[in-house]
Each structure stands twice: as structure tokens, then as C-alpha cells.
MDAnalysis code that builds the backbone (N, CA, C; Angstrom):
import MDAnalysis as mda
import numpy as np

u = mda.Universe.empty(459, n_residues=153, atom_resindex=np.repeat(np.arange(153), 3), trajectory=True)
u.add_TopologyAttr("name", ["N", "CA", "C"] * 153)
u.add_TopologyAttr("resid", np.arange(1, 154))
u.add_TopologyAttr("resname", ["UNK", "UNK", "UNK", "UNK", "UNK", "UNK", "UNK", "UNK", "UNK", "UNK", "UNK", "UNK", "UNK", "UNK", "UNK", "UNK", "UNK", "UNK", "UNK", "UNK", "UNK", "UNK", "UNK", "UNK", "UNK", "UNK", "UNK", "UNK", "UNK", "UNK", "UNK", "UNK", "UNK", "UNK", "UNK", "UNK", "UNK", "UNK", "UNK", "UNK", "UNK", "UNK", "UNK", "UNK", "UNK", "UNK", "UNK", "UNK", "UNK", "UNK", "UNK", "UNK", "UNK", "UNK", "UNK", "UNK", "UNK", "UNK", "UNK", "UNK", "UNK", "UNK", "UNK", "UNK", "UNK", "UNK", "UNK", "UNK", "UNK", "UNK", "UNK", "UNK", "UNK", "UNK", "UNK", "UNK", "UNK", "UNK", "UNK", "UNK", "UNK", "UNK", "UNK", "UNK", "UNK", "UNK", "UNK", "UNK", "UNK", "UNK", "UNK", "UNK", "UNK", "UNK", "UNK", "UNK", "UNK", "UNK", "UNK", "UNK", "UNK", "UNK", "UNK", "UNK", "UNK", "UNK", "UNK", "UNK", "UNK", "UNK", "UNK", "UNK", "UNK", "UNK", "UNK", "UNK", "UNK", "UNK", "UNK", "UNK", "UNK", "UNK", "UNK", "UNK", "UNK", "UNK", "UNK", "UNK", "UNK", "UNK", "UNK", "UNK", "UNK", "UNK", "UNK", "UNK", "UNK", "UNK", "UNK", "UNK", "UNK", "UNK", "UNK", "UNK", "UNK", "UNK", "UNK", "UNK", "UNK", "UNK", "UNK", "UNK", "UNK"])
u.atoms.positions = np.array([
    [16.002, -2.492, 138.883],
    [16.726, -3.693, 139.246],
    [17.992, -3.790, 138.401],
    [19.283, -4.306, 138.938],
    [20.638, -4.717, 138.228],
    [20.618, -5.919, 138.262],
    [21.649, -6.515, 137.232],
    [21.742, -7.742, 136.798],
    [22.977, -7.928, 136.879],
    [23.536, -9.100, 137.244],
    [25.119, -9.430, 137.594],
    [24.856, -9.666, 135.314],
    [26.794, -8.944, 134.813],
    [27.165, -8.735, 133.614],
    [27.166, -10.341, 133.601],
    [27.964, -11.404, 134.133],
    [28.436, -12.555, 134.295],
    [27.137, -13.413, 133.542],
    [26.223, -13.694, 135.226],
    [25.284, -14.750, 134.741],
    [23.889, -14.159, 134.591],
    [23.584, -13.136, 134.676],
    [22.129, -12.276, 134.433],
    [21.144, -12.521, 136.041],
    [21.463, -12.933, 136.981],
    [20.554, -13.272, 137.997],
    [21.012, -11.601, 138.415],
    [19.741, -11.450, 139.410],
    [19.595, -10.439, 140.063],
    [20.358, -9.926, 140.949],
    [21.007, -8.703, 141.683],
    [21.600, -8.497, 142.612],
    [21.494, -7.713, 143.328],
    [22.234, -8.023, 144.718],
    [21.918, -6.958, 145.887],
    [22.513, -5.563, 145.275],
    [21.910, -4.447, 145.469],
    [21.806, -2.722, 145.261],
    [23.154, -2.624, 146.222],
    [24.973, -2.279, 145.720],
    [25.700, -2.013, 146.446],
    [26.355, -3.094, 146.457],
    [26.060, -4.016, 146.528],
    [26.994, -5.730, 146.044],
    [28.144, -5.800, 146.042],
    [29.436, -6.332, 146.178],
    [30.912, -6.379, 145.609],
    [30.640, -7.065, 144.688],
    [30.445, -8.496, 145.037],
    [30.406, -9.925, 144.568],
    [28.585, -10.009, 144.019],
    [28.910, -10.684, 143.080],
    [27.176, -11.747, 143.072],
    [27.145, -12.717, 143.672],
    [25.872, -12.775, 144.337],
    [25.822, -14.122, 145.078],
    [25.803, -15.385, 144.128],
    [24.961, -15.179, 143.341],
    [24.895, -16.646, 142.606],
    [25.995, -17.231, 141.960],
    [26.838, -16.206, 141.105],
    [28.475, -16.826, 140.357],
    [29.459, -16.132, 141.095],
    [29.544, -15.399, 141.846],
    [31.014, -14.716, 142.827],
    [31.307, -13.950, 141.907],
    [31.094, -12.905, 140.719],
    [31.926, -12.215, 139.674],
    [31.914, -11.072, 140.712],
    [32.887, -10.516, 140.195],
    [33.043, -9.121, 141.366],
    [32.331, -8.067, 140.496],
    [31.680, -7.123, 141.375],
    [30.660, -6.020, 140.585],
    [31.963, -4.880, 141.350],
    [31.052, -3.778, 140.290],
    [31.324, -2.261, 141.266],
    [32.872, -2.308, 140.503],
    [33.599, -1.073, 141.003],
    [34.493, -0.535, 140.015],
    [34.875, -0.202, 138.464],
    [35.338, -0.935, 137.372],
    [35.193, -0.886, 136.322],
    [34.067, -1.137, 136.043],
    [33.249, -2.116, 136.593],
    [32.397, -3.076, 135.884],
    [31.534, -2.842, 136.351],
    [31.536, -1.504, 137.229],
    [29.922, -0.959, 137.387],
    [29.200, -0.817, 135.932],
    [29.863, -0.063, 135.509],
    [29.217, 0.681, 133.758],
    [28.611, -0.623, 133.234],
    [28.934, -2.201, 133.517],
    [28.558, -2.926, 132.586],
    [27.594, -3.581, 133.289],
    [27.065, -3.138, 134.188],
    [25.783, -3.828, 134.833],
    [24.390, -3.705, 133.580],
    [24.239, -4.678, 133.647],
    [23.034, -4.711, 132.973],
    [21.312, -4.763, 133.734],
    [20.589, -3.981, 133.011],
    [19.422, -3.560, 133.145],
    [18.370, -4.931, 132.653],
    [19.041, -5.682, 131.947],
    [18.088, -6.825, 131.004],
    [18.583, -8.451, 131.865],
    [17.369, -8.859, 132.256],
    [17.927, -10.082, 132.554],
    [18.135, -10.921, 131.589],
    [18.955, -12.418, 130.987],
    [18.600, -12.692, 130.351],
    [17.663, -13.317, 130.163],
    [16.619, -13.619, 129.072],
    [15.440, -14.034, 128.672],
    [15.580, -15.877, 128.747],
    [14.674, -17.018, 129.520],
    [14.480, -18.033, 129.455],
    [14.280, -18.280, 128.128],
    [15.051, -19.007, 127.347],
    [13.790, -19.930, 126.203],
    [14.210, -21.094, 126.238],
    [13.490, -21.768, 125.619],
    [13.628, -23.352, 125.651],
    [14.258, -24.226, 124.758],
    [15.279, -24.988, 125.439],
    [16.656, -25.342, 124.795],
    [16.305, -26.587, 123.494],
    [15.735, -25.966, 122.624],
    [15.564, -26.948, 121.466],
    [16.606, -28.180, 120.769],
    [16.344, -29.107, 120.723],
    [17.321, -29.850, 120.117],
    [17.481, -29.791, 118.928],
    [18.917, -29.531, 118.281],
    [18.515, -29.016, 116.353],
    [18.617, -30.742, 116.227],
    [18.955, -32.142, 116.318],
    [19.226, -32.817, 115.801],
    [18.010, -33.437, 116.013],
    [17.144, -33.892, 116.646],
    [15.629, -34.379, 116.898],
    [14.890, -33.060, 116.346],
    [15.061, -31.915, 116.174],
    [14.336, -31.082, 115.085],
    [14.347, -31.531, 113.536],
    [15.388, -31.466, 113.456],
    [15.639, -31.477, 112.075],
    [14.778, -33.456, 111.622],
    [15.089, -33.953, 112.614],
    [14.350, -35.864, 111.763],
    [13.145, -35.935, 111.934],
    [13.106, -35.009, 113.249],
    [11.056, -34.642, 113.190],
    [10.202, -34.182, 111.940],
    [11.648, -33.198, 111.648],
    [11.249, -32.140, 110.199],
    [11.299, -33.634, 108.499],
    [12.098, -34.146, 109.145],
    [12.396, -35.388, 107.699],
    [11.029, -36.184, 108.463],
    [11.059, -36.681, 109.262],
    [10.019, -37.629, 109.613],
    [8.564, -37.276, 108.998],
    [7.996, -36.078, 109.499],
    [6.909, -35.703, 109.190],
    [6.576, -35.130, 107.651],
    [7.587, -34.979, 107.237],
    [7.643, -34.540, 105.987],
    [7.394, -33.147, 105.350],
    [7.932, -31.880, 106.366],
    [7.869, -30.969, 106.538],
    [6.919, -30.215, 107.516],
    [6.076, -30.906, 108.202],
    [5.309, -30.467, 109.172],
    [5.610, -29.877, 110.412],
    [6.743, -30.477, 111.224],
    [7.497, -30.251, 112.217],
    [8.164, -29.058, 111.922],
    [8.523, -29.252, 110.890],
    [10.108, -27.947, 110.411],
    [8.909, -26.197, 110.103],
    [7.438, -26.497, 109.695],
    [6.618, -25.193, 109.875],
    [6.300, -25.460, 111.301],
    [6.572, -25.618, 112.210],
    [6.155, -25.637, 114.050],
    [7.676, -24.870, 114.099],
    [8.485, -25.502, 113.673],
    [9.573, -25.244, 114.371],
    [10.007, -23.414, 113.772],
    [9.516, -22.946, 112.353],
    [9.739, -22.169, 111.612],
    [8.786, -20.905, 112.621],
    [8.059, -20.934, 113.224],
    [6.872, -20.330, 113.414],
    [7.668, -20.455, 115.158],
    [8.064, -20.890, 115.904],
    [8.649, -21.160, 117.365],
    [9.694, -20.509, 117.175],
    [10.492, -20.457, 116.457],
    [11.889, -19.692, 116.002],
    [11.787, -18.107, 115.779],
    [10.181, -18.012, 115.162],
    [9.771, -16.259, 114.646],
    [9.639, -15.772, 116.261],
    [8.829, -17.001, 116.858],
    [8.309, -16.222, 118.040],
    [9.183, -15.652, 119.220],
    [10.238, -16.942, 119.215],
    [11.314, -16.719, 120.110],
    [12.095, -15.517, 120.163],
    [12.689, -15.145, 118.598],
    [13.579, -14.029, 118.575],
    [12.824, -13.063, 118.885],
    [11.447, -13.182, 118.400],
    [10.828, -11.610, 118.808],
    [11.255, -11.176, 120.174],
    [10.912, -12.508, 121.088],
    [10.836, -12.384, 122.617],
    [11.729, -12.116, 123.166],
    [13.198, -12.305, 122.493],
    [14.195, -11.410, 123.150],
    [15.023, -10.251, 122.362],
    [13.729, -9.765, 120.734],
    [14.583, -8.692, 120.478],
    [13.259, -7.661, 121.006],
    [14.393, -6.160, 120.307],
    [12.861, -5.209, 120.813],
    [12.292, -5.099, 119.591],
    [12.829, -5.843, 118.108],
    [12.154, -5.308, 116.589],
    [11.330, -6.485, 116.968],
    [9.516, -6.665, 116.642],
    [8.910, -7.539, 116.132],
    [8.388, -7.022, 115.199],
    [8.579, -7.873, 114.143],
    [8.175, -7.357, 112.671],
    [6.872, -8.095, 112.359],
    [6.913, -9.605, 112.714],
    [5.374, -10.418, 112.194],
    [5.661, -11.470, 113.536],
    [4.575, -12.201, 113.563],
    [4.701, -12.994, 114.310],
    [4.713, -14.150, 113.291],
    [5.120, -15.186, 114.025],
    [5.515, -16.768, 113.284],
    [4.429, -17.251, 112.658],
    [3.158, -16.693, 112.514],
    [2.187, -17.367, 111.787],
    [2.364, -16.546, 110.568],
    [2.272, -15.240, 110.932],
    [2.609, -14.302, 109.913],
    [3.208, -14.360, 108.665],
    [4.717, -14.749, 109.294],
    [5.746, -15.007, 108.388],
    [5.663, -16.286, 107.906],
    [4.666, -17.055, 108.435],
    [4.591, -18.236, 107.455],
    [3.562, -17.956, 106.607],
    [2.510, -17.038, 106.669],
    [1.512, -16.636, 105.608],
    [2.390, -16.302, 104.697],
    [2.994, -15.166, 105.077],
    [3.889, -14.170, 104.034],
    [4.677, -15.262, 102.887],
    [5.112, -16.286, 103.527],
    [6.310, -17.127, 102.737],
    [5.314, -17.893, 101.995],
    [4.176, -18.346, 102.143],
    [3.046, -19.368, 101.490],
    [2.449, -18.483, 100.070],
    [2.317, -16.556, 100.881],
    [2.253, -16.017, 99.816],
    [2.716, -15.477, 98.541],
    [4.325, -15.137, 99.394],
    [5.026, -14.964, 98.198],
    [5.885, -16.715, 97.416],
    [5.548, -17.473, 97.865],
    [6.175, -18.798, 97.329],
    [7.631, -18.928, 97.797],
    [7.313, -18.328, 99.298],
    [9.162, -18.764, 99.800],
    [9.775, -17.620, 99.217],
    [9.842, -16.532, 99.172],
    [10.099, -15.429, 98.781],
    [10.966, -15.041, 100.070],
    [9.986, -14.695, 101.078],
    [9.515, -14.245, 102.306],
    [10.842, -14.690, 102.959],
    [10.758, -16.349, 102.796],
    [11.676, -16.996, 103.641],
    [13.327, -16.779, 103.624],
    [13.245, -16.311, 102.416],
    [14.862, -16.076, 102.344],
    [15.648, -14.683, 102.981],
    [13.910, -13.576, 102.976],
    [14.139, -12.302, 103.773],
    [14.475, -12.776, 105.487],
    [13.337, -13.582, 105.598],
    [13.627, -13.751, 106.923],
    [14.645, -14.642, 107.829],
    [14.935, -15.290, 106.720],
    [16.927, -16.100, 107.005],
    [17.383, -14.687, 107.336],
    [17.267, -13.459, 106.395],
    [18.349, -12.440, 106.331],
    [18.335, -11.658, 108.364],
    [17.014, -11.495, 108.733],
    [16.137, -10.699, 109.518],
    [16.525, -11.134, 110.710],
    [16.718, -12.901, 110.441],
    [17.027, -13.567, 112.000],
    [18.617, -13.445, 112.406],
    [19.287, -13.401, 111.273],
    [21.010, -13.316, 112.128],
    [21.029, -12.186, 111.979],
    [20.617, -11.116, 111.887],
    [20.468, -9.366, 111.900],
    [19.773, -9.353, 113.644],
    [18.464, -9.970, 113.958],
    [18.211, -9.725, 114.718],
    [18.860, -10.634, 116.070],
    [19.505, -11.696, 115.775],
    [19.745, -12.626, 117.123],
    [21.284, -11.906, 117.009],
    [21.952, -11.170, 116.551],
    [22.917, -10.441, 116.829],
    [22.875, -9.591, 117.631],
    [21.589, -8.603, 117.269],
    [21.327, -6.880, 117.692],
    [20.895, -7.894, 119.199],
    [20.112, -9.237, 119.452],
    [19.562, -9.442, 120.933],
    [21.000, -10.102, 121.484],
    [21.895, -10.665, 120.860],
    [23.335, -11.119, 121.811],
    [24.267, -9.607, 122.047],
    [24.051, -8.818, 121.577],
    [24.668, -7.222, 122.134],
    [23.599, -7.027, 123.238],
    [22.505, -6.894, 123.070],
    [21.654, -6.309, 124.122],
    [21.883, -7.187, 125.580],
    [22.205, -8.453, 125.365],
    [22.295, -9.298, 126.986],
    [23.241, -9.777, 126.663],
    [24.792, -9.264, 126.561],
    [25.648, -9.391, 126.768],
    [26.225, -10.823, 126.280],
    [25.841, -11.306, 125.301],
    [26.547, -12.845, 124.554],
    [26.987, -12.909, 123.449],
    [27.719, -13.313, 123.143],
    [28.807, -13.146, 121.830],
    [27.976, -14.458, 120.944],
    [27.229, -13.555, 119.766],
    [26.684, -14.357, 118.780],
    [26.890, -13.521, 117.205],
    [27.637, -13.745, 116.980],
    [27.945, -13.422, 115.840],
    [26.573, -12.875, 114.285],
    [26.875, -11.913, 113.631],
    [25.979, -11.931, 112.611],
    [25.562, -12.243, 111.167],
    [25.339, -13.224, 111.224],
    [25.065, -14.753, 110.653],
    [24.450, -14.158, 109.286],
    [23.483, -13.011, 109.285],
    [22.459, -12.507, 108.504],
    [22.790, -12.975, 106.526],
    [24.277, -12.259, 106.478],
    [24.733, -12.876, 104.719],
    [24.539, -14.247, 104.691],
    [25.063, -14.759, 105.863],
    [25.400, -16.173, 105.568],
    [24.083, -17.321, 105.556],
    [22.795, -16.514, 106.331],
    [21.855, -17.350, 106.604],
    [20.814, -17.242, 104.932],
    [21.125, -15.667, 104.564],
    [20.429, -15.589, 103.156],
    [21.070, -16.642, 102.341],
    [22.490, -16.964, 101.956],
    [22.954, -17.353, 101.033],
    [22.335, -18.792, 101.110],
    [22.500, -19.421, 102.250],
    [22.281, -20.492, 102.317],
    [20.511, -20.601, 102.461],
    [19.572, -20.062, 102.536],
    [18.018, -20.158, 101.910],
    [17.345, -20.145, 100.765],
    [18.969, -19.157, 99.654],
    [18.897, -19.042, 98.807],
    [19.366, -20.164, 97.773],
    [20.007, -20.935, 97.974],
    [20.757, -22.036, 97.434],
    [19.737, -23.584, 98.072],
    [18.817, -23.128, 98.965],
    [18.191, -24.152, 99.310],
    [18.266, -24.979, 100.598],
    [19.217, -24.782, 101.044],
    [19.645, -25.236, 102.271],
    [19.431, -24.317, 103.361],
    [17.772, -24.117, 103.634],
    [17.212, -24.053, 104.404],
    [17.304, -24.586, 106.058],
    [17.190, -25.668, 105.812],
    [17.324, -26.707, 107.076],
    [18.853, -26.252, 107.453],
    [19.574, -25.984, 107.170],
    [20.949, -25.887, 107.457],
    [20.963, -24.549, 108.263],
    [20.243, -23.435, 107.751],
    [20.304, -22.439, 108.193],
    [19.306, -22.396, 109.730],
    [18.236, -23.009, 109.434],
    [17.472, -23.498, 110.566],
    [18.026, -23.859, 112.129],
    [19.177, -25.141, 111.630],
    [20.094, -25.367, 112.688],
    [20.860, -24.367, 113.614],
    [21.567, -23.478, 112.263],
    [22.328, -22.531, 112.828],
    [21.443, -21.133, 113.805],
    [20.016, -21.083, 113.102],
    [19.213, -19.982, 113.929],
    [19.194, -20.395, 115.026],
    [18.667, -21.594, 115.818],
    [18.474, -22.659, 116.806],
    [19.711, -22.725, 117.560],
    [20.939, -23.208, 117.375],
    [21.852, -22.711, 117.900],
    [22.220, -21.932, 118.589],
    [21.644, -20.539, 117.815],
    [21.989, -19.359, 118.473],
    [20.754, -19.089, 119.801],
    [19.416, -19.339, 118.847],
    [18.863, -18.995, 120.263],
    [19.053, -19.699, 121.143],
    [19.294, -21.089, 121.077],
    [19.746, -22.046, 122.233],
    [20.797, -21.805, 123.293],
    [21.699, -20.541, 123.026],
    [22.210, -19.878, 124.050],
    [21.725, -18.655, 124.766],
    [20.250, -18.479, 124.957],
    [19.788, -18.066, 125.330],
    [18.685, -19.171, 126.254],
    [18.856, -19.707, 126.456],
    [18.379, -21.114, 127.308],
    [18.502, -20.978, 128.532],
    [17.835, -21.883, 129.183],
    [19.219, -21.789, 131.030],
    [19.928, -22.929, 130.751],
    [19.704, -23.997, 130.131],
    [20.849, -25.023, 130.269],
    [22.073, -25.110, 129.260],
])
């Protein structure tokens, strides 16, 4: 199966146009047909995340820490742990863990915005520095963000 480069929906074999957005296929832009549709996930709100995360008093923000592991897995091809995992790992090493895996997620939601064609920049220095200095939640936002363009809405 091909995938219109444009909006990722499926297309007729031989196509000019896509039906669903009109982008014109075929000629140059054969080569950039893509093989990967893009992946559904579910368009999280970082600003009702983050007061859920103050509200509950960190309870929400390990749901949300553990939904975030699972997600990227689902649209990269590296899965390294799953979100329970990496919250063992971080409980074990005392947040150790967590600052690797700030590093792991803008490394990996980069390598998955090359693979389906979306310009997401690689966040990876910037997400360590800031886990490392404590501002966690900050970096949280920005992971969320990114997968949030991987959404349909």
C-alpha cells in the first residue's frame, strides 16, 4: 500500500492527485511516497496535564510519564522498555533513569518525525538539560507537544 507524502491517507495504485487533500502524486514526488501511514495517537492536552499533575500531587504526571513511554514506542521502531518499565527503572535508580529517558525521547520522536514525514526537531540535549536542572514538567510539555502532532486533530 502507498500513502499520499501530504496527509498520510491511502491511495489509488497510479493516482495523479489524492483524493482526500488534491496533492499531486507521481513525477518528482513519486520517490517520496510513503510506505508508513501516519500513526493515530491521542491528542493530549499539556495544559489540563500538567494541573492534573499539580492537582493530584504527582499521580497524574506517573500516568502521563508511562502514556508518553508507550506512545513513542508506537510510532518508533526502537522500543527499549515499556512505560511501566521505565518507571521501575527511575524508582530504582532514584530518577536517574529519568533524565536518560528525557535524553531517549527527543532522540526518538525525531528519528519517528523523519520516518512519517513531519518536521520535529531534536529536542534530545535540550530535554536532558532541562530534567537535569529539575524542570521536568517543562520537558514533559515539550515531549507531548511533539507527539501531539502525531494526532488526527
Amino acid at each position: 500500500m502507498k500513502y499520499c507524502p501530504n496527509c498520510g491517507k491511502e491511495i489509488v495504485a497510479g493516482a495523479s492527485f489524492c483524493d482526500n487533500c488534491g496533492a499531486k502524486l507521481g513525477g518528482e514526488n513519486q520517490a517520496s511516497y510513503s510506505n508508513y501511514s501516519t500513526p493515530i495517537l491521542p491528542n493530549r492536552n499539556i495544559a489540563i496535564s500538567v494541573i492534573l499533575s499539580l492537582v493530584t500531587c504527582g499521580i497524574y504526571n506517573i500516568y502521563w510519564f508511562i502514556m508518553m513511554t508507550d506512545e513513542s514506542n508506537s510510532i518508533s521502531d526502537e522500543e527499549y522498555s515499556s512505560g511501566a518499565m521505565s518507571l521501575l527503572f527511575t524508582i530504582i535508580t532514584c530518577g536517574i533513569y529519568a533524565i536518560y529517558w528525557n535524553y531517549q525521547m527527543g532522540r526518538k520522536l525525531a528519528e519517528a518525525g523523519k520516518k512519517y514525514h513531519l518536521a520535529i526537531a531534536d529536542n534530545s540535549i535540550l530535554y536532558l538539560f532541562l530534567s537535569i536542572f529539575g524542570l521536568g514538567i517543562v520537558s514533559n510539555c515539550l515531549i507531548q507537544s511533539d507527539l501531539n502532532r502525531f494526532s488526527a486533530s
